[in-house]
N, C-alpha and C positions, 0 to 999 in steps of 0.2 A: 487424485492428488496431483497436482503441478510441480510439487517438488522431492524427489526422491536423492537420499544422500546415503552408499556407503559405510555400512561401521566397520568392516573387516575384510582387509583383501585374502583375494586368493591365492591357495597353495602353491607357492613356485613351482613345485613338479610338473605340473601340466605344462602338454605341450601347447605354445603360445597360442594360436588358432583357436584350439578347442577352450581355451583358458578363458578368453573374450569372447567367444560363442556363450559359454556356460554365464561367464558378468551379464551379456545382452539376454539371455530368458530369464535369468534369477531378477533382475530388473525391469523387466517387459521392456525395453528401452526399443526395440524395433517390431512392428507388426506385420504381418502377410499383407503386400499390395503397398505398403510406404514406399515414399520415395524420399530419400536419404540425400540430403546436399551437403557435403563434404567436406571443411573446409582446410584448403591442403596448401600449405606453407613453402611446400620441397623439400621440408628440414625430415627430420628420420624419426618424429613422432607424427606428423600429420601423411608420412608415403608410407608408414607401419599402418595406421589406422584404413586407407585409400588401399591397400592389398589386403590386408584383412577380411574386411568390408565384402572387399570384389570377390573372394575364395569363398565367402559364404552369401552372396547374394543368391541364388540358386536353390541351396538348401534351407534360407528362409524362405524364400517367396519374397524378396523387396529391389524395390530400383536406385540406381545410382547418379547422382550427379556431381560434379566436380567445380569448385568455385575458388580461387586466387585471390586475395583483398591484399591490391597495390595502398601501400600506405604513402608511397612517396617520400620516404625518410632517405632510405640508399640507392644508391648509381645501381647495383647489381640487381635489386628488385626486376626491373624489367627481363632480363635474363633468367630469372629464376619464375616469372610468370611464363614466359615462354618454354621453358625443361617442364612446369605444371603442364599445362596445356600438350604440350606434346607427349607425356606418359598418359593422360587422358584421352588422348586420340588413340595411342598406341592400342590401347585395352577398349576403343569403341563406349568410348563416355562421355554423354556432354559436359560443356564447360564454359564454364563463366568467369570473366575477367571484371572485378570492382575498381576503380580506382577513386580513394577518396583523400580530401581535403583537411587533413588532421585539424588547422589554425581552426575551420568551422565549428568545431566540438570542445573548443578549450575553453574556459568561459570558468576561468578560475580552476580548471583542473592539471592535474598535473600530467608531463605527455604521457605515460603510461598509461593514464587513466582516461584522456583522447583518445589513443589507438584502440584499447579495447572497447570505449562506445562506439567508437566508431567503424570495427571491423564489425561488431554485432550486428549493428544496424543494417550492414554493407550485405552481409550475411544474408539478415533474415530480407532484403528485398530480393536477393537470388534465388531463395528459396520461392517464392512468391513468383516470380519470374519462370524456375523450372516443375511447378506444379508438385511445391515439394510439400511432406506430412512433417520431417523431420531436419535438424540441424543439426551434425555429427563433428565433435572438436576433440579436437586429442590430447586433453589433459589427462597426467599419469599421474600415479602414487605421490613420484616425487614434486611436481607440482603443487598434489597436496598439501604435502609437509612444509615445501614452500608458504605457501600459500597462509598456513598456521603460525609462520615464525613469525613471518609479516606482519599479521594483525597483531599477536602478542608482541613485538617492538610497537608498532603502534598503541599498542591499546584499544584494546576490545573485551565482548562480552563473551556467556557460555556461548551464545548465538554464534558469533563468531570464529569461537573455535570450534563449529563444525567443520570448518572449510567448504572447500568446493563441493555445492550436488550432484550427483549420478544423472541428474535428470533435474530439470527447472524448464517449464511448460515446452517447449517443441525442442529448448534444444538437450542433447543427450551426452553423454561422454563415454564410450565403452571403453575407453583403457585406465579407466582411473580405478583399475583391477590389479594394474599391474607397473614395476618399475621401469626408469628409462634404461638401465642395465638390460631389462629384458627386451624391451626394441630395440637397441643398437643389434644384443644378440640373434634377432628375429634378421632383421635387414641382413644383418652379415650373414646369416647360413642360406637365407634369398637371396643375395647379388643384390638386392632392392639400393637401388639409387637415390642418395638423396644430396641436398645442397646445406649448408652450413651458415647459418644466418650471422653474419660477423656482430649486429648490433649485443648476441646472445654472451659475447664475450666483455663487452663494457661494465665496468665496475661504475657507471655513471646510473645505471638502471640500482633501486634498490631489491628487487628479486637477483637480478644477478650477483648482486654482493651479498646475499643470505645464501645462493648456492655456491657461489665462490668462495666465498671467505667463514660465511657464518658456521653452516653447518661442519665443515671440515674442523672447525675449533671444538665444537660440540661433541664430535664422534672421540676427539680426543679424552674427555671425560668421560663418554658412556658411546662405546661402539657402536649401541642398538638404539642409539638417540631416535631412529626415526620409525623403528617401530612403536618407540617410547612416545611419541607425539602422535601417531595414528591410532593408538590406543584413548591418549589423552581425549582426543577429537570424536572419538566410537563411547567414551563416559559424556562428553558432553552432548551431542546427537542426545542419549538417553534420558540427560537431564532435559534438556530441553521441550521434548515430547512430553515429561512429565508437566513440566510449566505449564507449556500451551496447554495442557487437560486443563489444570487450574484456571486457567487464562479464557478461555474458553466455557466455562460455568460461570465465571464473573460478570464476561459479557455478556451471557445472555439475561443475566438477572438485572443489568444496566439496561439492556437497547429499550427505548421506546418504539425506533421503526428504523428502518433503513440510513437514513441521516442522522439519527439524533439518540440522545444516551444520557442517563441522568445515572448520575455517579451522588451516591448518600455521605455527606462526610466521615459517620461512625468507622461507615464498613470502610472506605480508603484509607482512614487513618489508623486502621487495623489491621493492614497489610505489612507484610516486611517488605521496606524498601526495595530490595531487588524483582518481585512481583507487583507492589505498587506502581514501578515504572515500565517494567513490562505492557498493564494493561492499558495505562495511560498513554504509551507509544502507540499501541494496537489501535485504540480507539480514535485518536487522532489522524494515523493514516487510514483507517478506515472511513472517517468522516470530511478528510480536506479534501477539497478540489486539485490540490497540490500536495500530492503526497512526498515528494521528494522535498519540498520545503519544511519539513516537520525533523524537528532539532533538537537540542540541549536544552534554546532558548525559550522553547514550545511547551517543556515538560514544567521548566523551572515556573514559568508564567501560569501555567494550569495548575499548578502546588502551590503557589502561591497565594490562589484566589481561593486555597483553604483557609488562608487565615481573613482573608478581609471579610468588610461588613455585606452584610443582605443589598443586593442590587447593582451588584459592581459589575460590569462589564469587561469583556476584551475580547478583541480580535487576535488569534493565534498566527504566527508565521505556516502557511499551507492553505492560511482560507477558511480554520474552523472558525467559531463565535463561542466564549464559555461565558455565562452570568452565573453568579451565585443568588441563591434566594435561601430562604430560613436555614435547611435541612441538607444543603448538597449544593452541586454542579452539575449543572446542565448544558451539554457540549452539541453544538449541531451543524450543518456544513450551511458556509456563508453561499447566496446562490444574489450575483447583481439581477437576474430578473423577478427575486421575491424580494416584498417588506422584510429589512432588518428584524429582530425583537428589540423593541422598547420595555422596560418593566417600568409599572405606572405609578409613581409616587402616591403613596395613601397615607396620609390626605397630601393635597399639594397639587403641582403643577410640571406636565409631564408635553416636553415639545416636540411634534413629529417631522423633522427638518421634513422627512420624506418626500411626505404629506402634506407641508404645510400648514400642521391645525398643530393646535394645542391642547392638552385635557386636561381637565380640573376634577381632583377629587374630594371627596370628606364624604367623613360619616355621621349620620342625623339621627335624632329620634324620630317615631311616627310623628311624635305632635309637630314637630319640627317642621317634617313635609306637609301636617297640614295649612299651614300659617304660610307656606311657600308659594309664588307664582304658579300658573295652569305650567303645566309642560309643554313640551315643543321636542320637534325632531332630531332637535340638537343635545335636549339631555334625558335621560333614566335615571330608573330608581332600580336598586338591586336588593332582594334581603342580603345582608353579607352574612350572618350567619348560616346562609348556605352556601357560603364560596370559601376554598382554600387559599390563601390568599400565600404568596404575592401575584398580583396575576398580571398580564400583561400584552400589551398590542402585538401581531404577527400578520403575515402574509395566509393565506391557507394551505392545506395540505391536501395533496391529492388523497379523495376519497372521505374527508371528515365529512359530518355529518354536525346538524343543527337542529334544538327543537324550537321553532318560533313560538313566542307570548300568541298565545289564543288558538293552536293545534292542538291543545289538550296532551301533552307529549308526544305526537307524531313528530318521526326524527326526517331531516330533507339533507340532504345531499349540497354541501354548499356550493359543486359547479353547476345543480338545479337553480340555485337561489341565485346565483350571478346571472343565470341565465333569463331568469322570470325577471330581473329587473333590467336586464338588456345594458348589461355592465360588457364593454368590447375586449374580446379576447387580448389582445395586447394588452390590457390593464387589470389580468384578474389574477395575477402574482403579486398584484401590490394591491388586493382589496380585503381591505383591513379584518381583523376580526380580533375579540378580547377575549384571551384564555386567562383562566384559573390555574394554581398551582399542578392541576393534577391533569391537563390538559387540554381540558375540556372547556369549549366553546360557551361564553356563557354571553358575548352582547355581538352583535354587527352595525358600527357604530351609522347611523342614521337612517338605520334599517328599523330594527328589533332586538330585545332581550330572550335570553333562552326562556324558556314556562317552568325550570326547575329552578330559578332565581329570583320570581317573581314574588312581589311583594304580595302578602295577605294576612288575615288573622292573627297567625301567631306571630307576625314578625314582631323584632324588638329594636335593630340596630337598619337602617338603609344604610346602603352607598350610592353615594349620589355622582354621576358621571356626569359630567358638561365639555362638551365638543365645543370648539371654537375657531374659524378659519384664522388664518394671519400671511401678510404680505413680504 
């Protein structure tokens, strides 16, 4: 699991040490043989976490390294890198000095929301740098609660108000066990030294102004406000885990493979909205190339194209692709070196910019095709009574398979068949093929038709394809 979050802190009795020894195995959060990169501020949560650490490095079995991320916002920073650095010499720990360029990471965010990309970032290249397994940050309890108020003034979901994880893939948090009451009192009965970040006093930050001003309003209605919100955040965590189970059965009854998901209209419009959007979020960042671009605007546009007609298109903000055909929505990741999906107007006229060609359909009786011109490599005939229709031009898929007219159902490997016709690798993401509603390969256009479409005996209804280049 890459993300482990917290439902219930620990018993203040304990003594501090042992309290965060006991958080770090109840959460596997450090291993025998990690090495642990640090990230130490000077302030009196990150030199609680950096002695902690160091008093039980021994009795776990794990190593330490020591990292400073100069953000370049205050004059005193450099000072306060140099008091890091020098406690990390003092105790025989290497150390790393980041200095980063907050304006690079802004890019419509706000500064708070620069400095933590950008310390992350800053971060995990030290880690990488000190041959490190882990990232260790000193978020507490009360961060937490911060952390909750935050998002509910903004507006958020249950997701949301889990708060902060215990763990999210390398990096870990072991004090989020315990409150900042209980590190001040830790440093004080250690002498531990720390520095006092003035930016921490601005009412210009909005975390400072929910620990400054908010919560103190709050405690005045309910003293225990902030066990009252960590409780809140330990019911949702539970809700949530319940979701994802549901969430999680849905998908798998959607995926077609790896990229791609076909969502049935019945069963989505039979969801309660709050799980409808759920799986609809999930599915999207699981399918875009661009997951962080997957929005409000993303869901609305994918709901949307529940109500329109059979054949409509759209490209999602992230990079997915959704068309609707008869029965549902079919979502799959846009990729520039494969053919788009085209879906092929039946009957009618269907143009491959891509491509360059054009396709013409309709559907004939047998007598029809007899009375027709000889054929040529440019058109087919299909029974359509054995195609699920709406069916439609694509790129290939690694691994599908084809049976050619005249194999007698022997199935081939369609990077066989590029191969047998000496189709060059730079061009075999854009080498066409027409699928049927249900996936399957049924023409390779001036190739051959699959042997389970072919016309014979009992046919009643053709479909007739006509390819045609254009300038």
């Amino acid at each position: 699991m890459s993300e482990v979050r917290v439902l219930v802190p620990l018993p203040l009795s304990m003594n501090f040490t042992e309290k965060v020894k006991e958080f770090i195995l109840k959460y596997n959060l450090i291993f025998p043989e990690d090495t642990v990169l640090i990230g130490v501020s000077g302030g009196p949560d990150s030199m609680a976490l950096l002695y902690t650490l160091f008093s039980l490095m021994n009795e776990l079995n794990f190593d330490i390294a020591v990292c400073y991320v100069d953000h370049k916002l205050r004059p005193e920073s450099k000072d306060e890198a140099k008091f890091v650095s020098e406690v990390a010499e003092s105790i025989k720990l290497p150390f790393t000095l980041k200095e980063i360029n907050i304006e690079e990471f802004r890019r419509g965010r706000t500064l708070e929301e620069s400095a933590r990309v950008a310390r992350y970032r800053a971060l995990e290249e030290a880690r990488k740098e000190n041959n490190g397994t882990r990232i260790a940050v000193a978020h507490h309890l009360d961060d937490q609660i911060e952390t909750i108020l935050m998002r509910i003034v903004r507006g958020t979901s249950i997701r949301g108000l889990r708060g902060i994880p215990v763990r999210n893939g390398n990096i870990i948090r072991p004090l989020l066990g315990v409150y900042r009451e209980e590190i001040l009192g830790f440093c004080g009965e250690n002498n531990i030294r720390y520095v006092i970040d003035s930016s921490n006093l601005s009412t210009a930050f909005t975390r400072n102004r929910i620990r400054l001003e908010l919560i103190p309003v709050l405690e005045q209605y309910n003293p225990k406000v902030k066990e009252s919100l960590l409780r809140l955040s330990a019911q949702a965590e539970e809700l949530d885990q319940f979701l994802s189970y549901l969430e999680d059965d849905l998908l798998k009854r959607y995926k077609i493979s790896g990229d791609e998901y076909y969502i049935a209209a019945d069963s989505i419009k039979s969801l309660p909205e709050f799980l409808k959007r759920r799986v609809i979020f999930r599915i999207l960042v699981e399918v875009s190339p661009k997951p962080t671009d997957v929005r409000e605007e993303s869901y609305k546009m994918l709901t949307s194209l529940l109500d329109k007609s059979t054949g409509k298109i759209l490209n999602l903000p992230g990079g997915a692709i959704a068309y609707r055909d008869y029965n549902g929505i079919r979502i799959l990741r846009e990729n520039p070196h494969l053919l788009p999906v085209y879906i092929l107007n039946i009957p009618g006229v269907t143009v491959i910019d891509r491509l360059k060609k054009k396709i013409t359909t309709e559907i004939i009786s047998k007598k029809e095709l007899f009375e027709m011109a000889s054929p040529n490599q440019y058109t087919f005939y299909l029974d359509s009574d054995k195609i699920e229709l709406p069916i439609y031009l694509r790129g290939p898929k690694e691994g599908e398979r084809f049976s050619p007219l005249g194999l007698n159902g022997k199935m081939k490997k369609l990077q066989d068949i590029m191969v047998d016709r000496k189709i060059p690798r730079e061009y075999r993401g854009i080498y066409p093929v027409i699928v049927d509603n249900r996936g399957e390969v049924i023409c390779i256009p001036e190739y051959t038709i699959s042997e389970r479409v072919k016309v014979d005996e009992g046919t009643k209804n053709i479909l007739l394809l006509r390819i045609e280049c254009y300038e």
